[in-house]
N, C-alpha and C positions, 0 to 999 in steps of 0.2 A: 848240695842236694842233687843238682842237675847230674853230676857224675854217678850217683851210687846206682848199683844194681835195681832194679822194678824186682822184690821179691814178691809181691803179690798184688793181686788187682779184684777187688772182690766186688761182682756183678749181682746186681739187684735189677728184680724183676717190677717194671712200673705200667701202670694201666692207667685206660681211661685219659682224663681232663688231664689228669697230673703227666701223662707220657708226654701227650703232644704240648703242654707248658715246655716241660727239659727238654727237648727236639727244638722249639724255637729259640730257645735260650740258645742252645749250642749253635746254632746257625745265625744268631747275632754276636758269637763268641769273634768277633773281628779283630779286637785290639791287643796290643802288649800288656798281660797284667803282672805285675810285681812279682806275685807268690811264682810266677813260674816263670821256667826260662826260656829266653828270645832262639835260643840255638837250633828248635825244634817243635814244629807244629803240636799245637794240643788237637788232638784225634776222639771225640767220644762216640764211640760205637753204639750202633741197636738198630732195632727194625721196630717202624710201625704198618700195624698190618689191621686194614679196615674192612668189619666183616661183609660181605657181600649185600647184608640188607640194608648197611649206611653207602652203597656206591654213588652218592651223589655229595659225600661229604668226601669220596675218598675223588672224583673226579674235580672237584673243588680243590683242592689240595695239589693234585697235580697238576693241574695250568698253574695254581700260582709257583708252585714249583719251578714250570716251566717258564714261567717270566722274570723268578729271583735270578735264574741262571742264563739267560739272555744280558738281564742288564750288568751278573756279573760278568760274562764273554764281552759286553760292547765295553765294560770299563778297561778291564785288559787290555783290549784290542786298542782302545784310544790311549792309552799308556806307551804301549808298546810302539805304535804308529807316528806318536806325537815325539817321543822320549830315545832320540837312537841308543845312548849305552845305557846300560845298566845303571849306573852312577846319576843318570841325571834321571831317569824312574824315580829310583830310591828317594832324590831330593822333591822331585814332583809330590810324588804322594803322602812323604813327610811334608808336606808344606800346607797340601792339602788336605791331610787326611790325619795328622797326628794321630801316632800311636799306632798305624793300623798295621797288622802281621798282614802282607801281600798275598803269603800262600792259606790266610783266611779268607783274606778279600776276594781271590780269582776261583778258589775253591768248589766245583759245581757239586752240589746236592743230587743223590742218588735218588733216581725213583720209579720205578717200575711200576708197570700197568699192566693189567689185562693177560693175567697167568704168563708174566713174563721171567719168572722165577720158578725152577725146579727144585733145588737145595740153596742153603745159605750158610757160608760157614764165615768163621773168625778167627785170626790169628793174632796172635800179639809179637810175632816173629818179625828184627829189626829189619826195617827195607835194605841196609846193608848188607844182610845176607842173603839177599836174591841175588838173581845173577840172569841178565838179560841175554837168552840164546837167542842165536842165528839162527831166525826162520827157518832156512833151507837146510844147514843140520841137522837141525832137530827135525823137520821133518824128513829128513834120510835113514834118520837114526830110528823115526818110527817105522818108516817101512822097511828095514830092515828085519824091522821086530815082529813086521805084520806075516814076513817070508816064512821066518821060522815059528810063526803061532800056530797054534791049533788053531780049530774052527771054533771053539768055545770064544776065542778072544777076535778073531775077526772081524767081529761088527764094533765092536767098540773101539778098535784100533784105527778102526777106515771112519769113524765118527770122529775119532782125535783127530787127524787128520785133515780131514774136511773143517772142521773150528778154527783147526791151526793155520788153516790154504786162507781162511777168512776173515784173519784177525792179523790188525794191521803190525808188523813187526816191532812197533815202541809199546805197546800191550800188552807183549810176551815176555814172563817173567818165570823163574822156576828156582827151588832153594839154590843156593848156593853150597858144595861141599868144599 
């Protein structure tokens, strides 16, 4: 099963009580479960998005956001700190922590505040086919592009740009051809 092609993935729209139920559910998804396989993280996508007149349910939500991902950073961090290789992590937190998927357990929750999102999109496109450019390249190769643009494309060339001068080089990623 783990090998066959994903022919389709069909998204359903959840509201309310029932949304933020699946949301927590997926963020106590820690452990190895049978029906699926160990090779590859289980990923479940969505946004919740809290209307302006609940912003003290949605400021609620984010501290404790911000403290699930705290204690998950200081687990890591004491993993990593306490455990030099690899091999003796693995045995640590299997000793510890039976069953648990690591890149569940260290995994930080996304969460944005305070009109911190323009668009939001989704791909289901495999991480193997990104391809992590060279900073400086890539941005040569934009102003290259900025030389010969028009004025129509200017501003958003020189906005790429500046994202790109700001964004630390293990965060840039782009398909792969």
């Amino acid at each position: 099963m783990e090998n066959e092609p994903v022919n389709k993935i069909v998204v359903t729209e959840q509201t309310g009580r029932e949304a933020l139920e699946l949301a927590a559910h997926s963020y106590r998804d820690l452990h190895i479960n049978p029906d699926y396989s160990q090779k590859s993280a289980r990923r479940t996508v969505g946004v919740l998005w809290f209307s302006p007149s609940r912003i003290g349910v949605a400021d609620e939500i984010a501290a404790t956001v911000e403290r699930i991902n705290a204690a998950k950073a200081g687990i890591e961090e004491f993993i990593i700190s306490t455990y030099p290789t690899r091999q003796e992590r693995f045995e640590a937190l299997r000793a510890d922590c039976p069953g648990v998927m690591t890149l569940h357990l260290y995994r930080q929750i996304r969460c944005y505040t305070n009109g911190d999102i323009d668009s939001i999109r989704f791909t289901w496109q495999r991480k193997d086919s990104l391809k992590k450019p060279v900073k400086e390249e890539l941005l040569q190769r934009i102003r290259e592009e900025l030389e010969r643009s028009g004025p129509d494309y200017q501003l958003p060339l020189e906005q790429l740009i500046q994202k790109i001068a700001s964004t630390p080089e293990p965060y840039l990623r782009s398909e792969g051809k």
